[in-house]
NUTORVO-353688 format. One record per residue: z, x, y of N, C-alpha, C in turn; residue number from 1. Coordinates in steps of 0.1 Angstrom, whole numbers, plus 5000, padded with zeros to 4 digits. Each point is the difference from the previous one (the first is absolute). Layout:
residues N
n_up = Z	n_east = X	n_north = Y	ca_up = Z	ca_east = X	ca_north = Y	c_up = Z	c_east = X	c_north = Y	seq = NUM
...
end
This chain:
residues 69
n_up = 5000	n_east = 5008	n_north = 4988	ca_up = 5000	ca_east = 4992	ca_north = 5012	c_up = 5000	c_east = 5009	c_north = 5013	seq = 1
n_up = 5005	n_east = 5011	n_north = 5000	ca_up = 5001	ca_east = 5012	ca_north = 5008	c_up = 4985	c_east = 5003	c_north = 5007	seq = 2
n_up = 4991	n_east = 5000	n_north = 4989	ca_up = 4989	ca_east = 5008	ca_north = 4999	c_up = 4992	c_east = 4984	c_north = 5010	seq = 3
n_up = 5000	n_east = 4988	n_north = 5000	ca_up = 4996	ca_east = 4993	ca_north = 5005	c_up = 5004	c_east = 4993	c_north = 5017	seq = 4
n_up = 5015	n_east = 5002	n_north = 4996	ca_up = 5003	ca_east = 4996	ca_north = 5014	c_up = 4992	c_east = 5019	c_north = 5011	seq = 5
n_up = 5004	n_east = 5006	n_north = 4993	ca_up = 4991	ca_east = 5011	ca_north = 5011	c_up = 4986	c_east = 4995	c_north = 5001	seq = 6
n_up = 4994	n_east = 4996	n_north = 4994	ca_up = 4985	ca_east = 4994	ca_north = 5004	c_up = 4998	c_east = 4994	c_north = 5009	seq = 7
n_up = 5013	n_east = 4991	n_north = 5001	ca_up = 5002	ca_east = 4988	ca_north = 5007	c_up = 5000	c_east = 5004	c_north = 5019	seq = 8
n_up = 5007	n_east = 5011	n_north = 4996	ca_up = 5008	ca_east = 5004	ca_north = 5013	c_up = 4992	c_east = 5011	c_north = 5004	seq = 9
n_up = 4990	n_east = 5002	n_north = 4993	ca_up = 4989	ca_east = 5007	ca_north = 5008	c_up = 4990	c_east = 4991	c_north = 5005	seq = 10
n_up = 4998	n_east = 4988	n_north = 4997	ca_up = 4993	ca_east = 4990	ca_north = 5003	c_up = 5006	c_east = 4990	c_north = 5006	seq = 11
n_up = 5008	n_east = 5002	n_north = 5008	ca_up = 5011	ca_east = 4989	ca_north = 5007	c_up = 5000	c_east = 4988	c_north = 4991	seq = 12
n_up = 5001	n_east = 5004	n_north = 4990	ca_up = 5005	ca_east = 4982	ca_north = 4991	c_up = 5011	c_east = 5000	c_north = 5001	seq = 13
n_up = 5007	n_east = 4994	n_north = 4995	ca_up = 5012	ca_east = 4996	ca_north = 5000	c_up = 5005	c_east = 4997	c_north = 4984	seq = 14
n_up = 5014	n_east = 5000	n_north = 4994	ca_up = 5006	ca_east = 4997	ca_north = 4988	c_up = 5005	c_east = 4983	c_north = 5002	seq = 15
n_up = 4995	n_east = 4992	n_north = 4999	ca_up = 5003	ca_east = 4985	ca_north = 4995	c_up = 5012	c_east = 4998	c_north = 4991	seq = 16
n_up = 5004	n_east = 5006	n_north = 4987	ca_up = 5008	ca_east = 5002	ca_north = 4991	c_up = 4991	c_east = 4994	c_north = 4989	seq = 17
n_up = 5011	n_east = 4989	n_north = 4996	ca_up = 4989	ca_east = 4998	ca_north = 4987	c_up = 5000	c_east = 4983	c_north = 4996	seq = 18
n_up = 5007	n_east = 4995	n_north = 5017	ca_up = 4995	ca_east = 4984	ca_north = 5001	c_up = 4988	c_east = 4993	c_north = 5001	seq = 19
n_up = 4990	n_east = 5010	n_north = 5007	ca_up = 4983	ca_east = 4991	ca_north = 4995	c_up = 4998	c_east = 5003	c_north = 4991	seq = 20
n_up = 5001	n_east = 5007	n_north = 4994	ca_up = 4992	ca_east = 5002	ca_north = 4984	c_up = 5004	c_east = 4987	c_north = 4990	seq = 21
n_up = 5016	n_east = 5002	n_north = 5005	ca_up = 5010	ca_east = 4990	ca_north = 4988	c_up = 4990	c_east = 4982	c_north = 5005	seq = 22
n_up = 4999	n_east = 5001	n_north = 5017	ca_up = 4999	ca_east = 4987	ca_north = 4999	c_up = 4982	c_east = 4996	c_north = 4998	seq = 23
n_up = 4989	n_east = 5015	n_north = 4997	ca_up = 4990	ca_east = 4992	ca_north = 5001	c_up = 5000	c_east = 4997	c_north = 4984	seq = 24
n_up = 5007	n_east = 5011	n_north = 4991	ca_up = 4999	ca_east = 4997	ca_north = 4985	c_up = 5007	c_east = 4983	c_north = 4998	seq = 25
n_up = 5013	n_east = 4994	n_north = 5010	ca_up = 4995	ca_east = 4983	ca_north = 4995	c_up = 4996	c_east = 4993	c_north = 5009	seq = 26
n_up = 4991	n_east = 5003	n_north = 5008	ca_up = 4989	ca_east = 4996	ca_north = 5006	c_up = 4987	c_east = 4998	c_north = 4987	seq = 27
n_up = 5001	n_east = 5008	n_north = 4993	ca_up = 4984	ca_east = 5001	ca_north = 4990	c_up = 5007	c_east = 4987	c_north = 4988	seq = 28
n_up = 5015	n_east = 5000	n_north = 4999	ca_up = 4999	ca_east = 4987	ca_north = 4993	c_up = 4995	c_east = 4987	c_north = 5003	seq = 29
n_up = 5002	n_east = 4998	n_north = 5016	ca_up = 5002	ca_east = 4990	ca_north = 5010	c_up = 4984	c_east = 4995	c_north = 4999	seq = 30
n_up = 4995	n_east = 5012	n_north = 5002	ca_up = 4985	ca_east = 4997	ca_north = 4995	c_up = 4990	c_east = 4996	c_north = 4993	seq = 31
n_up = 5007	n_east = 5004	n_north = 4988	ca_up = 4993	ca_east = 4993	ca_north = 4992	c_up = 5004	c_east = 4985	c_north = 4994	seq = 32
n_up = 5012	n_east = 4992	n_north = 5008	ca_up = 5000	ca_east = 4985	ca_north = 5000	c_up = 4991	c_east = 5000	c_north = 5013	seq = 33
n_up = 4999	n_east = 5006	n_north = 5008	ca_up = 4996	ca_east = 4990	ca_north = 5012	c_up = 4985	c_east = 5001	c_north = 4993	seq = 34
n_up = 4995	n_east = 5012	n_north = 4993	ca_up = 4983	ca_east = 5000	ca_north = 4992	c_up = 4999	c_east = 4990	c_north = 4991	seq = 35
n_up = 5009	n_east = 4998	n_north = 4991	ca_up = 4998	ca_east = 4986	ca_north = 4987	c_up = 5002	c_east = 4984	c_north = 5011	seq = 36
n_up = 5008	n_east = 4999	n_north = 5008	ca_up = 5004	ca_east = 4991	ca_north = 5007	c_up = 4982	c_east = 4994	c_north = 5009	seq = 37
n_up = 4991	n_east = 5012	n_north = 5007	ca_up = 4991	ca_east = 5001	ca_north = 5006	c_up = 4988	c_east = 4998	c_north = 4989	seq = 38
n_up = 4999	n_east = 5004	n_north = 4988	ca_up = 4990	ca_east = 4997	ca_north = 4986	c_up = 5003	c_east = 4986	c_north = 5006	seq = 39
n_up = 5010	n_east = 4998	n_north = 4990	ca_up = 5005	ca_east = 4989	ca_north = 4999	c_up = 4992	c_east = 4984	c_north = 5006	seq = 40
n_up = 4999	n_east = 5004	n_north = 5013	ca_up = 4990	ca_east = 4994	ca_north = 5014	c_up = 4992	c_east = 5005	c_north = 5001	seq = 41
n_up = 4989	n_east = 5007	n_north = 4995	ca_up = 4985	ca_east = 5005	ca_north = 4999	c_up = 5002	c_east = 5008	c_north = 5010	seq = 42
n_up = 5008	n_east = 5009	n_north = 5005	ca_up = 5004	ca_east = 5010	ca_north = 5013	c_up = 5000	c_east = 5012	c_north = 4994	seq = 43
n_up = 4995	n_east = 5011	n_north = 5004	ca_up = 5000	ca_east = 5012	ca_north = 4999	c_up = 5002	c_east = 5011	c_north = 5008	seq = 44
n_up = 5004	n_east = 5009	n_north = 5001	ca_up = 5003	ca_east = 5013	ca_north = 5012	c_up = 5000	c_east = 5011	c_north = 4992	seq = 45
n_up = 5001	n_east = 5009	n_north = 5011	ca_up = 5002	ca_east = 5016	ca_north = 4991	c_up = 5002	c_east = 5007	c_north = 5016	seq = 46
n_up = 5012	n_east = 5009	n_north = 4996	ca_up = 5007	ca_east = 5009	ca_north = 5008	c_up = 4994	c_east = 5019	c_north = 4996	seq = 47
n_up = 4999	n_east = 5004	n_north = 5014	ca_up = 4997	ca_east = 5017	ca_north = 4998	c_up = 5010	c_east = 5007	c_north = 5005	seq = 48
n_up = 5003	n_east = 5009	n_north = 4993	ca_up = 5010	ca_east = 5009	ca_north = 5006	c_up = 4990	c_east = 5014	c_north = 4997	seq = 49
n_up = 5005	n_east = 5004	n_north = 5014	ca_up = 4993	ca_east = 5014	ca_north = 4999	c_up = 5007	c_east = 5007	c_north = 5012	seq = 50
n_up = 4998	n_east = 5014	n_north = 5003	ca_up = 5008	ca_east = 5014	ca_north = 5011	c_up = 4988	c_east = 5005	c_north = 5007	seq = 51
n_up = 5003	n_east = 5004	n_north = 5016	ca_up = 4993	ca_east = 5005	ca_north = 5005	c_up = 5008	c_east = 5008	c_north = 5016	seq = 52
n_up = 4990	n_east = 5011	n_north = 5003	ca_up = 5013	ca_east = 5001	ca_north = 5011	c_up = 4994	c_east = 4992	c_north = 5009	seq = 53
n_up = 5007	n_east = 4999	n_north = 5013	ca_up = 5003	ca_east = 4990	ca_north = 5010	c_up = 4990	c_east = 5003	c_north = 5009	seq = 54
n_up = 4992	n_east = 5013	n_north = 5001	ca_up = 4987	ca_east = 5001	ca_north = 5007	c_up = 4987	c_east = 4996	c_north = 4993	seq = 55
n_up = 5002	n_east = 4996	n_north = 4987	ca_up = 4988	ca_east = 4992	ca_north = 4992	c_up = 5001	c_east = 4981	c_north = 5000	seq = 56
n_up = 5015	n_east = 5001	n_north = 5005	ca_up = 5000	ca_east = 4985	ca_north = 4998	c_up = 4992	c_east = 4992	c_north = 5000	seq = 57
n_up = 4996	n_east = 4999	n_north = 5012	ca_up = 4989	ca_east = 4988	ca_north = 5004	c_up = 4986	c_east = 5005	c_north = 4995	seq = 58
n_up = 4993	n_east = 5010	n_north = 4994	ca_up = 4994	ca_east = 5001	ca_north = 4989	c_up = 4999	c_east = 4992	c_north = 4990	seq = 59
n_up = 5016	n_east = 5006	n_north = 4996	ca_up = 5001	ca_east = 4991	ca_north = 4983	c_up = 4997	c_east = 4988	c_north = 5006	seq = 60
n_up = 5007	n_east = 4991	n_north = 5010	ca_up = 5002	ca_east = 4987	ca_north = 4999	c_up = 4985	c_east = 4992	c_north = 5001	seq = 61
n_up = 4990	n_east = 5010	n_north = 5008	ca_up = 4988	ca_east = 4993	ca_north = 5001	c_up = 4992	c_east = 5005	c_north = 4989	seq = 62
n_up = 4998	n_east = 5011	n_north = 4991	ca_up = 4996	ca_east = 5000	ca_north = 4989	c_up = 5006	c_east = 4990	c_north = 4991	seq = 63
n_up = 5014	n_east = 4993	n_north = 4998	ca_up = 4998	ca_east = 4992	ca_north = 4991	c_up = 4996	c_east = 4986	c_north = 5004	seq = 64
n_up = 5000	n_east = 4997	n_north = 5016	ca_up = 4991	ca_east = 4984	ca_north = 5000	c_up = 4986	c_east = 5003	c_north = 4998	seq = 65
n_up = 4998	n_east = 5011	n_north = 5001	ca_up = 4983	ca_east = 4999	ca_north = 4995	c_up = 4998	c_east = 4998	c_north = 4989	seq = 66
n_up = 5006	n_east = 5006	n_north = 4992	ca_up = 4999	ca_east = 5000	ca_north = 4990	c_up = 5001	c_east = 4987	c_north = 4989	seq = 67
n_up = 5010	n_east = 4992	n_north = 5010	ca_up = 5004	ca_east = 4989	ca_north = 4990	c_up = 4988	c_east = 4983	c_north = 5013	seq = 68
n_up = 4995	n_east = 5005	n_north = 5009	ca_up = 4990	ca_east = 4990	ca_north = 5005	c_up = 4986	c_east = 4998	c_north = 4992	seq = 69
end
């Protein structure tokens, strides 16, 4: 963990601890009722998760409406 928070702090991130991770792992349960719930009603979605630095952002964000128009 040593070896990462120095990454961090060379890259002005910051150490969160280990409450997002805990809460997106039951988040991904939460999901998959709200997915059978959404079948369910002929509804469909799909979520992306992906990393980029902060001077590519609005790249990513307009490469992926293109992508998905």
């Amino acid at each position: 963990m040593k070896f990462v928070n120095r990454i961090a702090e060379k890259y002005n991130g910051l150490d969160s601890g280990s409450a997002p991770g805990m809460y997106g792992y039951f988040l991904t349960f939460a999901i998959c009722y709200i997915r059978d719930f959404c079948l369910d009603h002929e509804y469909m979605g799909e979520s992306l998760e992906t990393t980029c630095s902060w001077d590519n952002v609005h790249k990513l964000i307009n490469g992926v409406r293109e992508a998905f128009v």
